[in-house]
C-alpha positions in Angstrom: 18.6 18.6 30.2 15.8 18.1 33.1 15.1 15.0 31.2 18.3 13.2 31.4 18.4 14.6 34.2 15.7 12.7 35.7 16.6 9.8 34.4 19.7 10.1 36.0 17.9 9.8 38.8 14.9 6.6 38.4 18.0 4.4 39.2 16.8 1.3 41.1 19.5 0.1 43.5 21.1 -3.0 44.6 22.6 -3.6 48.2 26.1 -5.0 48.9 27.1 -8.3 48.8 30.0 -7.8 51.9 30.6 -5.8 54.7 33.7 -3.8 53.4 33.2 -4.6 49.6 30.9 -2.3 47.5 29.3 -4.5 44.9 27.4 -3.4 41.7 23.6 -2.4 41.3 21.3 -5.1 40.3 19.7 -2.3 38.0 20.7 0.4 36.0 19.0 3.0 33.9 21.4 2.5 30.6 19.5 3.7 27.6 20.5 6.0 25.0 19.6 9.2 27.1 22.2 8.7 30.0 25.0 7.0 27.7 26.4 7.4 24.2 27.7 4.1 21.9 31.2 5.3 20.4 31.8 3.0 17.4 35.8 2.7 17.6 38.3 3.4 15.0 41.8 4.2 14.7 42.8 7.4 15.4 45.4 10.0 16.0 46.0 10.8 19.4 48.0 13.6 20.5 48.9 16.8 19.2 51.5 18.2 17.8 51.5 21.2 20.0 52.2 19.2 22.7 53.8 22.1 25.4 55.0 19.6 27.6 56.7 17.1 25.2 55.2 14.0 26.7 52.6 12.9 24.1 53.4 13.0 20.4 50.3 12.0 17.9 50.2 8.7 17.3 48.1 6.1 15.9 45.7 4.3 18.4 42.9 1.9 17.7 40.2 1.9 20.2 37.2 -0.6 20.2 33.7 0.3 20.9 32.2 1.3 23.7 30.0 3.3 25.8 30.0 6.4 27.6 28.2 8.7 29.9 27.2 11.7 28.3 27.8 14.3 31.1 30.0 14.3 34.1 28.4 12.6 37.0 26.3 15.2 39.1 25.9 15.3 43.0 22.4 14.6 42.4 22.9 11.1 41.3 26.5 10.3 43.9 23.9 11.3 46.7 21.4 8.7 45.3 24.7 6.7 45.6 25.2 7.5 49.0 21.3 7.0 50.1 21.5 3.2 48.3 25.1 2.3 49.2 25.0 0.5 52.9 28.9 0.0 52.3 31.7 2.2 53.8 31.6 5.2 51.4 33.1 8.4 52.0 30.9 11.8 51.3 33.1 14.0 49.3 33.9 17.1 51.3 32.0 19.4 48.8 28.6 17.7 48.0 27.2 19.5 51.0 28.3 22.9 50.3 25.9 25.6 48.9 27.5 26.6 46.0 29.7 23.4 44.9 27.1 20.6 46.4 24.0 21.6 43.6 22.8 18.5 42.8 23.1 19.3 39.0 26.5 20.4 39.3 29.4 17.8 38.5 30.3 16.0 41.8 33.8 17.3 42.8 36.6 16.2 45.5 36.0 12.3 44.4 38.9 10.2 45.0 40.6 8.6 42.0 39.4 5.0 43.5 36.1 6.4 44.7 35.3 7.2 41.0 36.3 3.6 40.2 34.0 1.9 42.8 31.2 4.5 41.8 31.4 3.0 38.3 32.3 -0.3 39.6 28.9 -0.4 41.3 26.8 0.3 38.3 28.4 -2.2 36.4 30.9 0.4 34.6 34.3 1.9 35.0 36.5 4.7 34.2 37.3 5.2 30.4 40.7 4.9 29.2 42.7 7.7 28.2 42.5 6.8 24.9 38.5 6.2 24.7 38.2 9.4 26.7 40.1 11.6 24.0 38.4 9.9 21.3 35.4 10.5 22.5 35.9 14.0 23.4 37.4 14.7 19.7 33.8 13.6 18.1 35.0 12.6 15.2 37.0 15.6 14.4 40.9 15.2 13.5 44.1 17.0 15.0 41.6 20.0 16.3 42.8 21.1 19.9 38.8 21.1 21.1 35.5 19.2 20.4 34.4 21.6 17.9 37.7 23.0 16.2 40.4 24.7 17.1 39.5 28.5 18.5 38.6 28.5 22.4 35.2 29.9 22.9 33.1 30.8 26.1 30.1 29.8 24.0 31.3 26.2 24.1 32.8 25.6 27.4 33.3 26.5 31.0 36.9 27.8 31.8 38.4 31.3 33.1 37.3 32.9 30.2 34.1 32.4 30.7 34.1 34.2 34.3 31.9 31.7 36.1 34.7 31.3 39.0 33.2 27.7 39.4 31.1 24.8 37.9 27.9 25.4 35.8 25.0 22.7 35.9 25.7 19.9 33.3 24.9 20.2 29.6 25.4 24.1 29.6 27.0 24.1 26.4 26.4 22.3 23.4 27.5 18.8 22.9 30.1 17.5 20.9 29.4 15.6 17.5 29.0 12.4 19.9 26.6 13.9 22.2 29.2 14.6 25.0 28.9 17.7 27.0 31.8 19.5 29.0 34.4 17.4 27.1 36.6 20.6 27.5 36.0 23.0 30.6 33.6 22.8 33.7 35.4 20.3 35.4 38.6 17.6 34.9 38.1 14.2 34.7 39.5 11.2 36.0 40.2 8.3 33.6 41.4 4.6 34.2 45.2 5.5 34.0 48.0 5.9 35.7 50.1 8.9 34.3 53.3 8.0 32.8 55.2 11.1 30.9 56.8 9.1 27.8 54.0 5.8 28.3 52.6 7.2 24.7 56.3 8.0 23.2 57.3 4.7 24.3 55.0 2.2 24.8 55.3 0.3 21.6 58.8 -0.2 22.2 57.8 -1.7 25.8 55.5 -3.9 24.6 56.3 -7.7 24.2 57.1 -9.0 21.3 55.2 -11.3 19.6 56.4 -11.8 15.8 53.8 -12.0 13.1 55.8 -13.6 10.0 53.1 -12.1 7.7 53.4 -8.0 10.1 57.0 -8.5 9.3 57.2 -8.8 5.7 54.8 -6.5 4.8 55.4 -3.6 7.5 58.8 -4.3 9.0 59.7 -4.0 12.7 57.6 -0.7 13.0 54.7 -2.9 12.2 55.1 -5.7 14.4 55.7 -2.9 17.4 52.7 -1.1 16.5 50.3 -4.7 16.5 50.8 -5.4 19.4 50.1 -2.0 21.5 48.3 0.2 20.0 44.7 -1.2 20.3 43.1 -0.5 23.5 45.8 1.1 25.4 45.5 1.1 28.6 48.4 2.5 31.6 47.5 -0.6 34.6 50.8 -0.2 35.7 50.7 0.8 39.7 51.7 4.3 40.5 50.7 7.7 42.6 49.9 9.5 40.2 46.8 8.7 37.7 45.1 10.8 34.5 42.7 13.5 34.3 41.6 15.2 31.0 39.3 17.6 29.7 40.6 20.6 31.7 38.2 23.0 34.0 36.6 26.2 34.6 39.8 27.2 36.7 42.0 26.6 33.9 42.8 29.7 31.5 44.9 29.4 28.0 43.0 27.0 26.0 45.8 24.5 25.8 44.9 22.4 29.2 41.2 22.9 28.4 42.1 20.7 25.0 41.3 17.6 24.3 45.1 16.1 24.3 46.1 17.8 27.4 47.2 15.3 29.9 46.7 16.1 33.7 47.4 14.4 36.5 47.1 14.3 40.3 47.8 11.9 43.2 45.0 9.0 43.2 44.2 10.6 46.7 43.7 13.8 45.3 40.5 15.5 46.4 39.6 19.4 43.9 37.0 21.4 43.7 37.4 21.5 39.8 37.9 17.4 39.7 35.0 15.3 38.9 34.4 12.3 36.6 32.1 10.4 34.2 32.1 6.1 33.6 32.0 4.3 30.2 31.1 0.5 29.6 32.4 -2.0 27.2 31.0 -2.6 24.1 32.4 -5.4 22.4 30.6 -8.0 24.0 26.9 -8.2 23.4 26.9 -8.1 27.5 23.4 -7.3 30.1 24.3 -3.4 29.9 24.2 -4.0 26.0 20.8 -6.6 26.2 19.6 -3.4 28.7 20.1 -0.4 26.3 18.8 -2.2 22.9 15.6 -3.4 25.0 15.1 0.1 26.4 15.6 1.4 23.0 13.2 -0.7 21.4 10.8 0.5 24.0 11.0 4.0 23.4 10.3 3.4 19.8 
């Protein structure tokens, strides 16, 4: 843990390229300690135990990509502050003694301030999709990253009588190496929150006939080519997706890996954090970065 930690921390920062606009780092600390490579697949996403009705499972392909292995601490979004001569707000609890720890998740971001947090290192916020896969590691249909019973000795929720965040990588990771994937605190991710966008979204889609699709699948085929890889909510609205549930929540079910929370964008919780992915699928810098760092190591 202290080792991730503190490379976390050796991040060498870039300034900004505006007044008003914060522009990515120059440099970035990407190897396979900070970051995970998720090989994508298609997979069932949902559950059907959905309480609220607004996600059935169904069938999404993701592609690969990368993600951060723990939720962003206050250690390294003070670094952020320190190297960030642009107009960034401090969140209101990264100074206080019990929530402000600098290995404790950062809290009371800002939807958008999570985005230009990632922005700035050259990342972003994962989808909803590639945050549930990701969370499931590997597993199918189970309600959390390691099966289907809620445990205290896995995660960070009322149960576990903490009454607030515990330092990152307190429990055991998931089969990805992901830590807190249920519990400690919720997450942001990229979208917007839509109740029937899963139930419907094929059907919203345009439609773009495939004569060979057709013949062999039907309609339901068609549909299903032309939304279900990578999906992604960009439509504009107030409210935008969290996931992964907190140590505030009780009940298992929000806690899960399906459950689908949401908040204003302007939403600022002491139980609401976030962590950044990065695409894969292009053999891009972060990519060049992370297999030269690797080969380092070796």
């Amino acid at each position: 843990m202290k080792k991730i930690y503190l490379l976390l921390s050796l991040i060498v920062f870039g300034g900004c390229a505006t007044k008003d606009i914060c522009k990515r780092a120059d440099l970035l600390d990407l190897s396979n300690e900070t970051m995970s490579f998720i090989k994508g697949r298609e997979f069932l996403m949902g559950s059907y135990n959905d309480k609220f009705g607004d996600k059935p499972p169904k069938d999404v392909l993701v592609s690969n990509f990368y993600i951060d292995k723990a939720e962003i601490t206050n250690g390294i979004y003070k670094e952020y502050l320190k190297a960030n001569s642009c107009n960034v707000k401090k969140p209101p609890y990264i100074d206080d003694p019990i929530y402000g720890a600098d290995d404790l998740p950062v809290v009371g971001v800002t939807y958008d301030e999570a985005q230009k947090f990632c922005k700035f290192y050259n990342k972003r916020l994962p989808t909803e999709a590639e945050w549930e896969f990701a969370a499931r590691g590997g597993l199918e249909n189970k309600k959390f990253p390691w099966g289907d019973e809620e445990s205290s000795d896995f995660m960070n929720y009322r149960g576990s009588n903490n009454h607030w965040a515990v330092p990152i990588m307190s429990y055991p990771p998931n089969a990805y190496g992901l830590y807190d994937m249920a519990g400690n605190v919720r997450e942001w991710v990229a979208d917007t929150y839509e109740k029937d966008f899963y139930k419907y979204s094929c059907l919203k889609s345009p439609l773009h006939f495939n004569l060979t699709s057709t013949i062999t699948k039907g309609l339901e085929g068609v549909y299903k080519s032309n939304c279900y890889k990578d999906p992604l909510n960009s439509s504009k609205g107030l409210y935008k997706v969290n996931r992964g549930g907190s140590w505030s929540y009780s009940d298992g079910y929000p806690n899960s890996v399906s459950f689908r929370g949401f908040d204003l964008a302007s939403s600022r919780f002491n139980d609401l954090g976030f962590r950044c992915a990065a695409n894969a699928e292009k053999e891009n810098w972060i990519v060049r970065k992370i297999k030269k760092m690797t080969e380092q190591l070796k």
